[in-house]
C-alpha positions as a Python dict, from the first residue, in 0.01 Angstrom:
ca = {
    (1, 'X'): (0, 0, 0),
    (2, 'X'): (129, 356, -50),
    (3, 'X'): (14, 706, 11),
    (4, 'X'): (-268, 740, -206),
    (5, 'X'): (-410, 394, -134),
    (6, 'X'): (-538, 536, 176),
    (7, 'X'): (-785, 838, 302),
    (8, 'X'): (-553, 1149, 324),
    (9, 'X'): (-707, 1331, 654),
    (10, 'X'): (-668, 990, 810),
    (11, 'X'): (-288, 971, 706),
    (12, 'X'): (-244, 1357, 717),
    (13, 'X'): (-359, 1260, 1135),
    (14, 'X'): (-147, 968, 1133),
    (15, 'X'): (173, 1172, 997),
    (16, 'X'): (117, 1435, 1237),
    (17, 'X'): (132, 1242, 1548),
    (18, 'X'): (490, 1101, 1394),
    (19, 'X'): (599, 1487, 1310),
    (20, 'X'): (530, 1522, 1684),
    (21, 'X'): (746, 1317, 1807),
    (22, 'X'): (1013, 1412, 1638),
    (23, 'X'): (1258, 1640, 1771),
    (24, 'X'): (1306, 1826, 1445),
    (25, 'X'): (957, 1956, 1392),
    (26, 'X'): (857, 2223, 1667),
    (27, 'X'): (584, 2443, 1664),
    (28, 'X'): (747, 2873, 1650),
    (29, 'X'): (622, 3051, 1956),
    (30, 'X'): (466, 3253, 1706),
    (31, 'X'): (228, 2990, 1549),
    (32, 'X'): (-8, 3010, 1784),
    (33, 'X'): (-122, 3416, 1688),
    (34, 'X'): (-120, 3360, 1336),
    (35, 'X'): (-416, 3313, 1090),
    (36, 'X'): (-303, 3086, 807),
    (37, 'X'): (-402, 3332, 577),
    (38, 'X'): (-582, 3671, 489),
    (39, 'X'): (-890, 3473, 383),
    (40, 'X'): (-918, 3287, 755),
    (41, 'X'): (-1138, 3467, 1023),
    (42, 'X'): (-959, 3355, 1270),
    (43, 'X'): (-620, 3171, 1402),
    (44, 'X'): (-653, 2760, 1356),
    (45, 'X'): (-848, 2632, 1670),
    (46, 'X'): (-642, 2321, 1648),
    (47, 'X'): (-373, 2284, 1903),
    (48, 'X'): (-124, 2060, 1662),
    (49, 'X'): (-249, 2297, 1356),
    (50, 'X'): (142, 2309, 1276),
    (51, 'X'): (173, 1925, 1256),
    (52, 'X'): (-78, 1881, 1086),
    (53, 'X'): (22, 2148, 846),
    (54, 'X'): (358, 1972, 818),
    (55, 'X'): (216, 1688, 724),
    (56, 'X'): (-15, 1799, 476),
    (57, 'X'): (277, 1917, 330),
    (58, 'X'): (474, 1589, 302),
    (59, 'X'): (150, 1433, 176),
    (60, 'X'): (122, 1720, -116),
    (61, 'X'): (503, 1701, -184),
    (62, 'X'): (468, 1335, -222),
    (63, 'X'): (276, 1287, -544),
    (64, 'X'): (399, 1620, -701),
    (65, 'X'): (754, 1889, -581),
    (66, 'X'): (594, 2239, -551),
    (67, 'X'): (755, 2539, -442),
    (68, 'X'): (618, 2833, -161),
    (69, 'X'): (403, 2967, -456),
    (70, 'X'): (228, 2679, -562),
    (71, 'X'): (177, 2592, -173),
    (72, 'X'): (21, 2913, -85),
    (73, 'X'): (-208, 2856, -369),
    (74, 'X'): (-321, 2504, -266),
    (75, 'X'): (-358, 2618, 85),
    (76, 'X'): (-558, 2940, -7),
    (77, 'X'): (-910, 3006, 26),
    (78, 'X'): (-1173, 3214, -58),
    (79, 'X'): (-1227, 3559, 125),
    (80, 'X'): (-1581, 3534, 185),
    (81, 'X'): (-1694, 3717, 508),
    (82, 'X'): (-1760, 4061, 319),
    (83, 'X'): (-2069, 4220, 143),
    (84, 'X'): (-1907, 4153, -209),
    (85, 'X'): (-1885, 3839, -397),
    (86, 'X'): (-1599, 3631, -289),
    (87, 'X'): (-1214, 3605, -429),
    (88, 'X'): (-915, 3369, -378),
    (89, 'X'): (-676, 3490, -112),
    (90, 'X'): (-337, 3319, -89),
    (91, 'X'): (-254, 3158, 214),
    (92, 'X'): (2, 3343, 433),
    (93, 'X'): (391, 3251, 300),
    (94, 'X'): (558, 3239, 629),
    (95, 'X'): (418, 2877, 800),
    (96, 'X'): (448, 2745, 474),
    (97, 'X'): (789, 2842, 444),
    (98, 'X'): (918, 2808, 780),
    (99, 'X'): (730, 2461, 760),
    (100, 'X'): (922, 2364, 480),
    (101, 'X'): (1310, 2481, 624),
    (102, 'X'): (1178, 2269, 935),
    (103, 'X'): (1116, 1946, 736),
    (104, 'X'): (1426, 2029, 509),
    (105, 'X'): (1641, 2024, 877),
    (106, 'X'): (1473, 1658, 973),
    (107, 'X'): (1539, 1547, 648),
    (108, 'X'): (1245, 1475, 494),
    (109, 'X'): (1224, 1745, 190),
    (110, 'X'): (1459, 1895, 10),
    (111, 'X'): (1513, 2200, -188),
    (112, 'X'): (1559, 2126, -613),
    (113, 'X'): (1575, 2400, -865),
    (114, 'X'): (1226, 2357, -975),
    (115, 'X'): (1083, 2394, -593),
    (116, 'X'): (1046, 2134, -266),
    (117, 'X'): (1070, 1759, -333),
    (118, 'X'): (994, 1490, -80),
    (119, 'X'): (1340, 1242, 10),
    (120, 'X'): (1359, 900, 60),
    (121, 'X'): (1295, 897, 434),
    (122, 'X'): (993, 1158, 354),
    (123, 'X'): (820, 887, 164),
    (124, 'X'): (926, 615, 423),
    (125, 'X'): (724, 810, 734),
    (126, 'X'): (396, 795, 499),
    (127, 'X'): (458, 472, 417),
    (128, 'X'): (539, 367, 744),
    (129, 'X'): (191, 556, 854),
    (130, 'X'): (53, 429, 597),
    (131, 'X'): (82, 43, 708),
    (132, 'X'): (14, 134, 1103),
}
């Protein structure tokens, strides 16, 4: 079985709880005051919101290497609170970046010329989620 054999939140969940555990991945002090994005209300109510961001991110960069851009496209969302119809709103650069330098330090992604790709012990924590 591989990544896409499986439902992704329950992987993206699965992943997470690994990221957590490892000493690489930690959560910036100032992750907890930042919306993910000028089309969000509000600041994620989740308390592992940056794990599970992190792995979202392996699970994207594991079928197809993106760079920030693409990223804060995928991650965007419609800014639909106002009077007027709605528009897509980019998601905000920074947690995907610093997201990306964090998994980059574990080992997990690395930088190409063409953007992020995932490594070979990126694709062995979803696989090893994968058969748990």
């Amino acid at each position: 079985m591989s990544a896409s054999d499986i439902q992704a939140d329950t992987l993206i969940k699965a992943v997470a709880g690994e990221l957590k555990k490892n000493n690489a991945i930690k959560k910036p002090d100032w992750a907890d005051n930042v919306k993910s994005g000028s089309h969000a209300e509000r600041i994620p109510a989740d308390e592992d919101f940056w794990f599970v961001r992190c792995a979202s991110l392996l699970y994207t960069l594991y079928f197809k290497s993106s760079g920030v851009r693409r990223l804060r496209h995928r991650y965007g969302g419609a800014k639909g609170h106002t009077v007027h119809r709605a528009h897509h709103r980019m998601a905000g650069g920074k947690i995907i970046r610093s997201a990306l330098q964090q998994l980059e330090t574990a080992g997990f992604v690395k930088k190409e010329k063409t953007g992020r790709i995932i490594t070979d012990a990126g694709k062995a924590l979803l696989d090893k989620a994968v058969k748990a």
